[in-house]
N, C-alpha and C positions, 0 to 999 in steps of 0.2 A: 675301740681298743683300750684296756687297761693303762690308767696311767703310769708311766714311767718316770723313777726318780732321776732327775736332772743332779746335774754336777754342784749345782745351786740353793737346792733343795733341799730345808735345812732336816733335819734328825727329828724323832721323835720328843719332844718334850723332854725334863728330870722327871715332872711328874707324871708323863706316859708310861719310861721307863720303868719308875718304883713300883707301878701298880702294873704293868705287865710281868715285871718279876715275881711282886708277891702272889697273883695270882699263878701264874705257871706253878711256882713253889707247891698253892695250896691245888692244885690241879692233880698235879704228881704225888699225893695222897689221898687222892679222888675225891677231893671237894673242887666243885665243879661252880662256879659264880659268874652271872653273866645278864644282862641289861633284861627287859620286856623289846623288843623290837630294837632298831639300831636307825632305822633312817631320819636322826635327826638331824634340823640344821641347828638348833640351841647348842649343839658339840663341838660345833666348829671351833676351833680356835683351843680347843680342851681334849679332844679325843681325837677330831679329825684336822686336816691340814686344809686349809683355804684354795692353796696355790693348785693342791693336786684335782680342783672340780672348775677350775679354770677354761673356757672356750671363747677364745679371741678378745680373751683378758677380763673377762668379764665371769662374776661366777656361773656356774651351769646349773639349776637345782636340776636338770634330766639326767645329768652326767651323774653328781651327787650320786639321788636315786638308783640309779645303775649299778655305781662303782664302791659306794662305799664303804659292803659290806667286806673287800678285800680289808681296808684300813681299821674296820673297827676289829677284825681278827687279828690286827699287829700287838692289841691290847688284852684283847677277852679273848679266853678260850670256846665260850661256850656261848650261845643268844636261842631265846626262847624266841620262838615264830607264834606270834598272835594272831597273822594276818589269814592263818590254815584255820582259825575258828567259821571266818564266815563265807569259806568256799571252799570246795573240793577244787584244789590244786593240780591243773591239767600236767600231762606229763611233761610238757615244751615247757612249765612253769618251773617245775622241778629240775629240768636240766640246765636252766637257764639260772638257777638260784645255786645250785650246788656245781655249776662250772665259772660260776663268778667270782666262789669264795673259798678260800686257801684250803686246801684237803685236812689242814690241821683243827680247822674250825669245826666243834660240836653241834649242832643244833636239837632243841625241844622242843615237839610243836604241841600245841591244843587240837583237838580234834573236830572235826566241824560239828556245830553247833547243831546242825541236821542230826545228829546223834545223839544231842544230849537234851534238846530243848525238846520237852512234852507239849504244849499248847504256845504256840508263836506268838509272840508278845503282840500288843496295838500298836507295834510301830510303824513308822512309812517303809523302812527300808524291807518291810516284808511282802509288803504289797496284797495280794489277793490271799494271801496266806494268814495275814495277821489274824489271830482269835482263832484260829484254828487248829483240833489236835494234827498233829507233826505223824504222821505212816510210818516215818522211819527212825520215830525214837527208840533208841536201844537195840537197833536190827543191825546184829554183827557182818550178815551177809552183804551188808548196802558198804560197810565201811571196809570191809576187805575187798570188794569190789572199786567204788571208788576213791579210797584213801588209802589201806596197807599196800597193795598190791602199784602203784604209782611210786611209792613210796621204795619199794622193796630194794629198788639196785641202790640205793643211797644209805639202807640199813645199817652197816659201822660205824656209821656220821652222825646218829640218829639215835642217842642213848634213852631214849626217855619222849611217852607219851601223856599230855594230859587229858585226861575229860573233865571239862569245865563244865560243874549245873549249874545255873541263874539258881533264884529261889524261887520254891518250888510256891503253889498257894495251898490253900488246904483244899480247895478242890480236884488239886493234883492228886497230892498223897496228903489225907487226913493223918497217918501215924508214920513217922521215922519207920517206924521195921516194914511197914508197904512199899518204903522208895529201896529197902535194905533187902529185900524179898526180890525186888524186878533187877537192882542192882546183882544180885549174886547170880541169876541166870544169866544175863549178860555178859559177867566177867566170865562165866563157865565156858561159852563158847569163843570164847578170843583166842586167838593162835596164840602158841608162844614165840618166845624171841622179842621179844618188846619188853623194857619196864613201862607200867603202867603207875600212874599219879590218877587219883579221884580230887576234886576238888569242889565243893558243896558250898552254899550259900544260906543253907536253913541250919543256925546255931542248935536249933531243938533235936536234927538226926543225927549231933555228936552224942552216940553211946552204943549199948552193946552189939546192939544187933549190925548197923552200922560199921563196926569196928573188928567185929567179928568178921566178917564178911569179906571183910579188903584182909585183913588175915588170911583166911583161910584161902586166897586166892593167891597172895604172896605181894597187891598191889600196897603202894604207900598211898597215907590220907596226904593230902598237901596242904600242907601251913598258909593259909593267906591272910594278908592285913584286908580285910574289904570293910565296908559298911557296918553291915548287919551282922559281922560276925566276932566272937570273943578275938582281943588281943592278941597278936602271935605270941605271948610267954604262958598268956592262961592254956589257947589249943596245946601249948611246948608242955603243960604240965599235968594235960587230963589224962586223966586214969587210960591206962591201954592202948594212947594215941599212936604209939611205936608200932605198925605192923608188918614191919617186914625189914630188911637189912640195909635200906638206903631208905634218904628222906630228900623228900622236896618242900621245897620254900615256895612260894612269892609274896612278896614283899608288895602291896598294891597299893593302899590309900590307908590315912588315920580312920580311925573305929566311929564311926557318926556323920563323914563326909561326905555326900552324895560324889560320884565319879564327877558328872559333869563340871563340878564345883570346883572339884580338882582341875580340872583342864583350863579353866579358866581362871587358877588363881593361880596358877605354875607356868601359864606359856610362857615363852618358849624352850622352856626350860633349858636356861644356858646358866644357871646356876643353884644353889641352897638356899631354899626361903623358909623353911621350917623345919629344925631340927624336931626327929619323932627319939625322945632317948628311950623309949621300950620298946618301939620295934627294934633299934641298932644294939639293944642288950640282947634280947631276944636271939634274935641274928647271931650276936658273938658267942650264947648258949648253943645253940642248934648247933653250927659250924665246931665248938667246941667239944659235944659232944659225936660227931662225927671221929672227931680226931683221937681221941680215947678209944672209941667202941674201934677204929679203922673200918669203918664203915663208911660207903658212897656219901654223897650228898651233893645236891643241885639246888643253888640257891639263885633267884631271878627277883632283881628289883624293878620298880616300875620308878617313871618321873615324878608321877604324880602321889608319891610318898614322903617326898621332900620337895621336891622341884626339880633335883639332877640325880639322875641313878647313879651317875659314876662315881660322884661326890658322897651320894649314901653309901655306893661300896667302898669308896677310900676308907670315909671313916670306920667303916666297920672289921675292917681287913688291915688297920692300922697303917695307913701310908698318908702322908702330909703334903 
């Protein structure tokens, strides 16, 4: 059972407060801003309440995990689901995640990674698969099968889909317009009723054929901080990046970081280790230019961009 606030139980923080206002505020102009994932325990004491994952006085991380995401919806409008990249989400998953958490709360997911990943990496967690090309990369019938169609009674809740590509090698796609070629049949046969986000990891397939493409489809490119790819103010300012009437952000890692490196120089992220000030100008461009145009926008920070998303999105969103 959800927990229940006691007579003792104290309120939401001042700074819970400022930053569930400013957001709601920028929400209700359809700027939409909200974490990479939520189940942290680095928040504790910042976003979430100690007392409420409590079992016979002692904290619960199963409870935590469980209940959370009601309390991080006290604050964020809106949480990008990571965790849809590396499974097709059974339907008990799906009922059990959006009967957990407040009917007010958005979600964005990625798409599974069976979608988007051409040749399975050499990792362990692929098992017999790793090095191998992928059958169902780019096959719309496997993901309306098993991912839209699971998905579908939740569709209101559900403004926004990503496809996340790793980088591709050049034995994948030797030129940008070959990935912009299989990409455009792909987008052709997606249902509508979805916003759709691309999200690429090969700096070189930013250009026309590429950009054309998610145009002419009506999809946004999505801004990300990663590794190997330009700054989010340089992607905020290439030629034609604008192609459609809403933008999506994420905010992921500094430009040169390896992921892992992040995660190990940010745990547990309970607070700010490293201000990034052109992603967070970046940020206050995109966001501002939403506001001007009145145009959507979906902005999703990760931890490992600073240390604490929620602290990247304070600052950025102007709350102290």
């Amino acid at each position: 059972m959800p927990h229940q606030l006691g007579l003792f139980d104290p309120g939401p923080s001042p700074f819970r407060r400022r930053l569930r206002e400013r957001l709601a505020e920028l929400a209700g102009d359809g700027i939409w801003i909200g974490t990479s994932s939520w189940k942290y325990e680095g928040w504790l004491g910042q976003v979430y309440s100690p007392e409420r994952y409590q079992v016979r006085g002692r904290f619960s991380q199963k409870r935590f995990r469980q209940e959370c995401i009601a309390e991080y919806a006290e604050t964020f409008p809106i949480v990008c689901g990571d965790f849809s990249f590396y499974q097709f989400p059974s339907p008990e998953y799906w009922a059990r995640l959006f009967g957990g958490a407040p009917a007010g709360l958005q979600f964005a997911f990625k798409v599974p990674e069976d979608i988007t990943v051409k040749v399975f990496p050499p990792h362990p967690r692929y098992g017999t698969r790793a090095g191998e090309e992928n059958p169902s990369f780019l096959d719309s019938a496997i993901l309306d099968r098993m991912f839209l169609e699971p998905l579908a009674p939740y569709q209101e809740r559900v403004p926004l889909l990503i496809f996340e590509f790793g980088a591709f090698s050049e034995g994948s796609y030797a030129r940008g317009e070959d990935f912009a070629a299989d990409l455009d049949r792909f987008l052709e046969t997606l249902p509508p009723g979805h916003r759709y986000g691309v999200e690429i990891r090969n700096r070189e397939f930013l250009g026309p054929d590429y950009l054309g493409c998610l145009r002419q489809h009506g999809v946004a490119h999505v801004f990300n901080a990663w590794t190997r790819m330009p700054e989010l103010g340089a992607q905020f300012a290439h030629p034609g990046i604008h192609t459609t009437d809403f933008t999506v952000t994420r905010a992921l890692l500094r430009m040169g970081r390896p992921y892992a490196m992040a995660v190990k120089r940010f745990q547990p992220y309970d607070k700010m280790q490293e201000e990034n000030p052109g992603a967070r100008d970046a940020l206050r461009d995109i966001i501002r230019r939403a506001q001007q145009r009145r145009e959507g926008a979906y902005v999703f920070v990760n931890n490992r961009l600073e240390g604490n998303a929620p602290g990247t999105i304070a600052a950025v969103t102007g709350v102290d």
